[in-house]
C-alpha positions in Angstrom: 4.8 -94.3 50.2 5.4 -98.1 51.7 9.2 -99.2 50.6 7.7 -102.6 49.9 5.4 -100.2 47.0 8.5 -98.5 45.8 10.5 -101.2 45.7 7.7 -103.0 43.7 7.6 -99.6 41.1 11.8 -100.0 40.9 12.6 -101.1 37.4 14.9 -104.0 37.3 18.0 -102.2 37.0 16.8 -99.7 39.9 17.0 -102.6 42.0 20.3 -104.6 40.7 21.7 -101.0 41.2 19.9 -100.8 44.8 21.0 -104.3 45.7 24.2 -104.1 44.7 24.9 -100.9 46.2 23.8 -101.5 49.6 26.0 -105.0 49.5 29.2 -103.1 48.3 28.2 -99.8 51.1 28.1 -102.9 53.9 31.3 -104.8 52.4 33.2 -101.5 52.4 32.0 -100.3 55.7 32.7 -103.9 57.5 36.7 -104.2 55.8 37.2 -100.5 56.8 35.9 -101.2 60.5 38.1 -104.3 60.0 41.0 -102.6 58.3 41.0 -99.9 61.8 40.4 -102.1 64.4 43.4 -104.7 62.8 45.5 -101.7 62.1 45.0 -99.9 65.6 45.2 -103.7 67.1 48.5 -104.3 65.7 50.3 -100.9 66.5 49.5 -101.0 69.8 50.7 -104.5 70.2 54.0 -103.3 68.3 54.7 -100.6 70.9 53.7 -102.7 74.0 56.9 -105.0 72.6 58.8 -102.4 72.4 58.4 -101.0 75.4 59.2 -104.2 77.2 62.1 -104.9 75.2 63.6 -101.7 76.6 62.4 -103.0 80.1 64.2 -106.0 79.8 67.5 -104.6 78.8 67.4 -102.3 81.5 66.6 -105.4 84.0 69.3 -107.0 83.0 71.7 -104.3 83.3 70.1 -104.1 86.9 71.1 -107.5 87.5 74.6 -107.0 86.2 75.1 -104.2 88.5 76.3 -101.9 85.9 73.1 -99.6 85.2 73.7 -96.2 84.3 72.3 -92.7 85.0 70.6 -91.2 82.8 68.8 -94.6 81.6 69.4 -95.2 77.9 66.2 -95.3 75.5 65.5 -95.6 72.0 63.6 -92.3 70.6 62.2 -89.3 72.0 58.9 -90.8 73.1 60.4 -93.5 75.0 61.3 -92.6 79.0 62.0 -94.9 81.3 62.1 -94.9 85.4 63.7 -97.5 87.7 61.8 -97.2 91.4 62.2 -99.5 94.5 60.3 -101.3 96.6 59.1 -97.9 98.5 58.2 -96.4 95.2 61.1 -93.7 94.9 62.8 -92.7 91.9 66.3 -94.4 92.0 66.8 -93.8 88.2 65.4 -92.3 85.0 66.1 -91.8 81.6 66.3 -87.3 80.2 63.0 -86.2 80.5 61.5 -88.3 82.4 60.2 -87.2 85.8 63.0 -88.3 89.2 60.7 -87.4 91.8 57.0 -88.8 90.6 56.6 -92.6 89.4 54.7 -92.7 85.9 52.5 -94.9 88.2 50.6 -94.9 90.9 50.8 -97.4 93.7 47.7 -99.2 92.5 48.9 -98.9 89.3 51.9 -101.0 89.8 52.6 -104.3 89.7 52.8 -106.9 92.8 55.5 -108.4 93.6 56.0 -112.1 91.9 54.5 -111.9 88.8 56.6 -113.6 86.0 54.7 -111.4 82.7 54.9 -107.5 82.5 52.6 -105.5 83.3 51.0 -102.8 80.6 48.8 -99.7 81.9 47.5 -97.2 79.6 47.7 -93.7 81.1 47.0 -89.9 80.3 50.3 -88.3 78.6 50.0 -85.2 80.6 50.7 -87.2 83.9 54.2 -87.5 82.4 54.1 -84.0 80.3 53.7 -85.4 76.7 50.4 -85.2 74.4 48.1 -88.2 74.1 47.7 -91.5 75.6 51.0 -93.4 77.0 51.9 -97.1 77.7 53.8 -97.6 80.4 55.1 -101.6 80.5 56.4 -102.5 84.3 59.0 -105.6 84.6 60.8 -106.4 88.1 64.2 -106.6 88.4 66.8 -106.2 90.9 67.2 -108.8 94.1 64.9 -109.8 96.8 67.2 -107.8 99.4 67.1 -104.8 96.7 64.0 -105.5 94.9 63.6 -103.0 91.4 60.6 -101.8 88.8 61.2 -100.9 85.7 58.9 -98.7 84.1 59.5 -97.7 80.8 56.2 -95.5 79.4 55.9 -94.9 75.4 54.2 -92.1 74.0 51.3 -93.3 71.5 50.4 -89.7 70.2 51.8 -91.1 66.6 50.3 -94.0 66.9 46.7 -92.4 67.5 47.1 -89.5 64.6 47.9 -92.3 62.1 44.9 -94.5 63.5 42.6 -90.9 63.1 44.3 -90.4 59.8 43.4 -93.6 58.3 39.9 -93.2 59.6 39.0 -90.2 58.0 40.6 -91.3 54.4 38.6 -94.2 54.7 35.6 -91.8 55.6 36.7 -89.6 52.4 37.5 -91.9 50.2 34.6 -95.3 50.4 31.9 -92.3 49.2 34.3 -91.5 46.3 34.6 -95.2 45.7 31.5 -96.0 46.0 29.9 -93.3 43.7 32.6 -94.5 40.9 31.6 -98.3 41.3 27.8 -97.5 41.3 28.4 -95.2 37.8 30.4 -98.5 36.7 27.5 -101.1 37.9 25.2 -98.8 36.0 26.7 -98.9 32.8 27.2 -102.6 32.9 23.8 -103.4 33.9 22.4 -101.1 31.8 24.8 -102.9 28.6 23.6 -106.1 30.2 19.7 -105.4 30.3 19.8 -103.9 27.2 19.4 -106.8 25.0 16.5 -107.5 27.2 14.7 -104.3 26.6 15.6 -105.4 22.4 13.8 -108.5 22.9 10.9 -106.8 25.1 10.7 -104.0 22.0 10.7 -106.7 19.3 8.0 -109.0 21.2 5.7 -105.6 21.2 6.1 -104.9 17.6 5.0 -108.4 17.2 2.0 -107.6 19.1 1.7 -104.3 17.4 1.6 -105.9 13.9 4.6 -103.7 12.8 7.1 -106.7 11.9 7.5 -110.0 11.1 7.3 -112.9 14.0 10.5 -113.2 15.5 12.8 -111.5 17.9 15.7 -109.8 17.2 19.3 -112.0 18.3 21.3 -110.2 20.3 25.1 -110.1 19.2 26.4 -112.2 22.4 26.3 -115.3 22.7 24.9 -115.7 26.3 22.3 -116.9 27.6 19.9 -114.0 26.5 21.4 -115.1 22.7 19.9 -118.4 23.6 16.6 -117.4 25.0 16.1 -115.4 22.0 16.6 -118.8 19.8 14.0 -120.3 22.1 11.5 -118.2 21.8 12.0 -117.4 17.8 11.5 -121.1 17.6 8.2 -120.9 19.9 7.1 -118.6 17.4 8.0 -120.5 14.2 5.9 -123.0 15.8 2.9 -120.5 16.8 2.7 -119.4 13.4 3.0 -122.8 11.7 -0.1 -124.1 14.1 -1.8 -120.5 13.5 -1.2 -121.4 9.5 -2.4 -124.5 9.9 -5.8 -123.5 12.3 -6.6 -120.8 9.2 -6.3 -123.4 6.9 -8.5 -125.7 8.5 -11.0 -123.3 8.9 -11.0 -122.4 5.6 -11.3 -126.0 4.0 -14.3 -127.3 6.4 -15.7 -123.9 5.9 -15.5 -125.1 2.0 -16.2 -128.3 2.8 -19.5 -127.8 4.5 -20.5 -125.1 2.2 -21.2 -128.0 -0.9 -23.9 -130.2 1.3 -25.3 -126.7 2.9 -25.7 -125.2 -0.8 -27.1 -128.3 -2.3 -29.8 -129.1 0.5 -30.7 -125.1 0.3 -30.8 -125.2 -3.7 -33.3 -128.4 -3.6 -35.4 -126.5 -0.9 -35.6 -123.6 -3.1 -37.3 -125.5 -6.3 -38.5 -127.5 -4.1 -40.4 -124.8 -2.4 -40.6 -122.9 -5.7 -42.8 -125.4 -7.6 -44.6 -126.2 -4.9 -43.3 -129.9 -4.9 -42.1 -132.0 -2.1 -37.7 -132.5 -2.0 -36.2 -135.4 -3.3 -35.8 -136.7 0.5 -33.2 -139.4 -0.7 -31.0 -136.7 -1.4 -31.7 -134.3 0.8 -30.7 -137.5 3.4 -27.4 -138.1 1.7 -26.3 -134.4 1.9 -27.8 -134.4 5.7 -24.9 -137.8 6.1 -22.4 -136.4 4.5 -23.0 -133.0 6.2 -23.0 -135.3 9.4 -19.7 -137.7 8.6 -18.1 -134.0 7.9 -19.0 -132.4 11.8 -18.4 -135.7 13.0 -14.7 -135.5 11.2 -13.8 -132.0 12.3 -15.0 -132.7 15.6 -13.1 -135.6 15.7 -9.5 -134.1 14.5 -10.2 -131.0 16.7 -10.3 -133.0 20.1 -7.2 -134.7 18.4 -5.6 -131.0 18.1 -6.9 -131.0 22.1 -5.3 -134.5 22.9 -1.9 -134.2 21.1 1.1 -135.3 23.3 -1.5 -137.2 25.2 -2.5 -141.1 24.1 -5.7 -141.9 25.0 -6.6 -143.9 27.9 -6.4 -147.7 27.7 -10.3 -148.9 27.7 -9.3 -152.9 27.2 -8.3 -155.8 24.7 -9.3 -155.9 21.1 -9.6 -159.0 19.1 -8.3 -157.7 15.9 -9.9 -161.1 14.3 -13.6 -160.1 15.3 -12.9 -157.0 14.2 -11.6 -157.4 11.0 -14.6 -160.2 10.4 -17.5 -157.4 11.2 -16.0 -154.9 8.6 -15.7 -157.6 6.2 -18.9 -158.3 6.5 -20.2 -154.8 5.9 -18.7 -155.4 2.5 -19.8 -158.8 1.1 -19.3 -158.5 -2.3 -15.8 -156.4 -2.4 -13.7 -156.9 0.7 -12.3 -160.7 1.0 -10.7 -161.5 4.9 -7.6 -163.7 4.7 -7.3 -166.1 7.1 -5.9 -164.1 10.4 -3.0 -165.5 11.9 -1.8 -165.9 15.6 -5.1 -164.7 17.6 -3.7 -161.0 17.3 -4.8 -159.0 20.1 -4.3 -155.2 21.1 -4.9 -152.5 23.4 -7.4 -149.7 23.2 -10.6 -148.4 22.2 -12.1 -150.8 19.7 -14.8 -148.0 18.3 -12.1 -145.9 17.7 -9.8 -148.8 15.9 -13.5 -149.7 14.2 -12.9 -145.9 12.8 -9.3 -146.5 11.1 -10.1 -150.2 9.6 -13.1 -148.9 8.4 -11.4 -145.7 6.5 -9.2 -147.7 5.0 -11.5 -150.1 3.7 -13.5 -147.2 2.2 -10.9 -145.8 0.5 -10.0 -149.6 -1.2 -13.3 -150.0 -2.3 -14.2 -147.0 -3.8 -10.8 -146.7 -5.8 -10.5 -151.2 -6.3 -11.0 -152.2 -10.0 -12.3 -155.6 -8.6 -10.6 -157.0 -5.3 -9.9 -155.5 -2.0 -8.2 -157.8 0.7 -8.4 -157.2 4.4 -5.6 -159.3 6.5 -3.7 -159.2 10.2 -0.9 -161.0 11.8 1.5 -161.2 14.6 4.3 -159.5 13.3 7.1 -159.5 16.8 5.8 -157.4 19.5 3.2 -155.5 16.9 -0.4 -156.6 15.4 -0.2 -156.1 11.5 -3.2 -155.1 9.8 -2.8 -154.9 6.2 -5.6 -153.2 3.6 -4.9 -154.0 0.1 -6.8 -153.2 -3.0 -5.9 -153.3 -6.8 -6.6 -149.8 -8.3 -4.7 -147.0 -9.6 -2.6 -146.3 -6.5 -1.2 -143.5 -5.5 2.3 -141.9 -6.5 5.3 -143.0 -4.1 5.8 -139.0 -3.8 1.8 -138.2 -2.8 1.9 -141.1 0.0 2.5 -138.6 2.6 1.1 -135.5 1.6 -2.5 -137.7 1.5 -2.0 -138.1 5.4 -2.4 -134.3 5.9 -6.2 -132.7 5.9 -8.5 -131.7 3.1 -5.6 -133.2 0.5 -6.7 -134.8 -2.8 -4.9 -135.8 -5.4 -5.4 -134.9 -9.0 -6.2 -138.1 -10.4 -9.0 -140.6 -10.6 -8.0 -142.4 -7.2 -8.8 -139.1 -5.3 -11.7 -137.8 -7.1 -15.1 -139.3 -5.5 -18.2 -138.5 -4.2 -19.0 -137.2 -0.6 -15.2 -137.3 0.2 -13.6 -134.5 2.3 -10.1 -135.7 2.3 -10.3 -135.9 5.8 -10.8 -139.8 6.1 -6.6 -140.4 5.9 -6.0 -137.8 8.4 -8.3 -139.7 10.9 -6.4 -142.7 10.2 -3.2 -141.0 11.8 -4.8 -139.0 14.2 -6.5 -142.1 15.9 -3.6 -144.8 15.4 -0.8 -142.5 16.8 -3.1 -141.8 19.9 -2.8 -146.3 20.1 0.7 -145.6 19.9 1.0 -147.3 16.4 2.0 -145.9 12.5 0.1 -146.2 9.3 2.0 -146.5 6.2 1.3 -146.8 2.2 2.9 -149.2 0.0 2.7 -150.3 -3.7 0.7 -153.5 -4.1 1.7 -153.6 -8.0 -1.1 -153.6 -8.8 -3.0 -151.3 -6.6 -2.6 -149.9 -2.7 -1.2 -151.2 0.6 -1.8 -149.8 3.3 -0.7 -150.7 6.5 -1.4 -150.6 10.4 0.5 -151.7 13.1 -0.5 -151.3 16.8 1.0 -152.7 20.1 0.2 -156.6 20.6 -1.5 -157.4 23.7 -0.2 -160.2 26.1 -3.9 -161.9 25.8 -3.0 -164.5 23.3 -6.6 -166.1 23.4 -10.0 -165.1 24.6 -12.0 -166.8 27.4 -15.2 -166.2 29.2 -14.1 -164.1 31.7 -12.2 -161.9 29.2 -13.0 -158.3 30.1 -15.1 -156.7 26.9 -13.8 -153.4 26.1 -15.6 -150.3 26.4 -15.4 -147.1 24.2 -14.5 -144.0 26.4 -13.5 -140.7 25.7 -14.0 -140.8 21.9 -17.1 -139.5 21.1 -16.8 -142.4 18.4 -19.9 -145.0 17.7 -18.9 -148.2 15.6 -20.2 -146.6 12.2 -22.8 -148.2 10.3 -21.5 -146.7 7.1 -17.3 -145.9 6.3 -16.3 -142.6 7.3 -14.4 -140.6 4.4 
């Protein structure tokens, strides 16, 4: 099998455990060739100064005429030899050899040279075990010229060298095996709150619990990712909760216009008489104004976090005149102050005006007023109407889909609840808010969008464009 496959079929902690051990097997083995070499490196210089130490002395007791015979050394595996220029013995220390040099004549020094000179020989040349140093410093006078050679034995030196070697060579497996059971362990405590939140994300999938992870007891940064994603989920399920229950009211909601328009088929087909087609059209609209709704909040659902794209100015005057005029006898315009202008799609701001509107009229004992103004750096559009009103408490709730209220402002004909909800949907997406007030009597309700900088329109005023909507400017109000 490839390494790139197996290391691919490793589990996680396989390859912490594979990583880690290889870096701790190459940081062991590169300090213990570090630890030898330094070691090794530093005896070695330690007996080269000691040997030419013990040269020097005896060079100086050259020059002072007063050396001795036998030459005195420090330790049994230190022998010295003093030789002149011809290379003969004239001195040497017990147990050293008063016939042979330790060196050899190409060995030795020349003449002149102001450092010593170190050789590394066999010890058998001079009847000892292992390798020797010998260190060579002139002395004596250029009528009586000396060498000194003084040769130290590095047997000890080498065993302890070999002896740290193979503890080193014993003892990194050892270590090695101890620290990989260790990293083992900890990984495995470390990955285990992993495998918790792996096991609890199955049952989730499985069905067998409730949606959320189990929280580890630490508080790291698996605690945290654990919080994360439990609050990913609380959102999941609140936007699952909310998809069912959408389904379930427009499945409702377009179950009333599909029963009546089957019912009047049925006695209509029944007693052989042609359908009422007046009605039949006005569950066929409201059947339409219902898909056009859901179609409408469901590309909202699509859009959200997204505003939609600018499509150009809005005269919030010309608006507000062609929806009062839908309404002759109900709706009254107020004068509209400051030439308010905005941004956006004008179908789609067509939509929320005309909601609103709706709503007044159907719920207005006998006035509704439709007014906008310049209000600082935002267009205020103001709906107001004199009927029952709606509780302080309810102004809210009405905002959200398929909502009705229990009393006589919420209870008409052909109305899904879904008009209010558009309302939102479509002036958040202009980056504006709708609110509800108390008109005492009756309902306020308010819009306010961004202002434009276009303060007055010209000829050469760019005429916006609906884009991107789906939306037509309605020929009858929306519910």
């Amino acid at each position: 099998m490839k390494p790139g496959r197996v290391w691919r079929r490793l589990s996680l902690r396989g390859r912490l455990m594979v990583v880690g051990v290889s870096g701790l097997v190459a940081g062991l083995l590169v300090g213990g060739v570090l630890l030898v070499t330094v070691l090794g490196s530093t005896l070695h210089r330690g007996a080269e100064d000691a040997a030419t130490k013990t040269a020097s002395a005896l060079a100086e007791l050259i020059a002072a005429d007063s050396l001795p015979d036998p030459l005195p050394v420090s330790g049994d595996d230190v022998r010295a030899q003093v030789i002149d220029d011809e290379g003969r013995v004239v001195a040497a220390s017990l147990g050293a050899d008063r016939l042979v040099p330790f060196l050899y004549p190409g060995e030795r020094p020349v003449r002149g040279g102001d450092e010593p000179h170190s050789v590394y020989i066999d010890g058998e040349r001079i009847g000892v075990t292992g390798p020797v140093q010998v260190v060579a410093v002139e002395a004596g006078t250029p009528d009586a010229p000396r060498t000194v050679l003084v040769a130290k034995s590095l047997g000890d030196l080498v065993r302890a060298v070999d002896l740290l070697k193979h503890s080193l060579l014993i003892a990194y497996p050892l270590l090695v095996a101890l620290l990989a059971a260790i990293a083992w362990r900890v990984i495995g405590a470390t990955l285990r709150p992993v495998e918790t939140l792996r096991a609890g994300a199955q049952a989730i999938t499985d069905g067998a619990r409730a949606d959320r992870l189990p929280l580890p007891a630490s508080r790291d940064e698996i605690h945290r990712l654990a919080v994360t994603l439990n609050g990913m989920l609380a959102r999941l399920e609140g936007a699952r909760a909310r998809q069912r229950a959408f389904v379930a009211d427009a499945a409702h909601e377009l179950r009333s216009p599909l029963t009546n328009l089957r019912t009047e088929l049925e006695v209509a087909q029944r007693i052989g008489e042609a359908p009422d087609t007046e009605d039949l059209l006005a569950d066929v609209r409201r059947l339409g104004r219902l898909v056009d709704d859901l179609l409408l909040l469901a590309r909202s659902d699509d859009l959200a976090g997204r505003p939609d794209p600018v499509t150009g100015p809005v005269d919030v005057g010309s608006l507000l005149a062609a929806i009062a005029a839908r309404y002759p006898a109900r709706v009254t315009l107020r004068p509209v102050a400051g030439a308010p202008w905005t941004v956006g799609d004008e179908a789609a701001l067509d939509r929320v005006v005309a909601n609103l509107v709706d709503n007044a009229v159907r719920h207005a004992r006998e006035r509704v007023e439709l007014a906008a103004a310049l209000a600082g750096d935002q267009v205020e559009i103001t709906v107001t109407d004199d009927g029952p009103g709606i509780p302080e408490a309810d102004r809210e709730r009405v905002f959200d889909r398929f909502t009705r209220l229990d009393d006589a402002r919420a209870r008409d004909a052909g109305g899904a609840g879904l008009g209010l909800s558009i309302v939102r949907e479509l002036v958040a997406r202009h980056g504006g808010t709708v609110t509800l007030g108390d008109a005492a009597p009756g309902l306020v309700a308010t819009v306010r969008l961004p202002a434009a900088s276009i303060t007055e329109a010209g000829p050469e005023t760019p005429q916006p464009r609906s884009v991107q909507t789906g939306l037509a400017r309605p020929t009858t109000p929306a519910g």
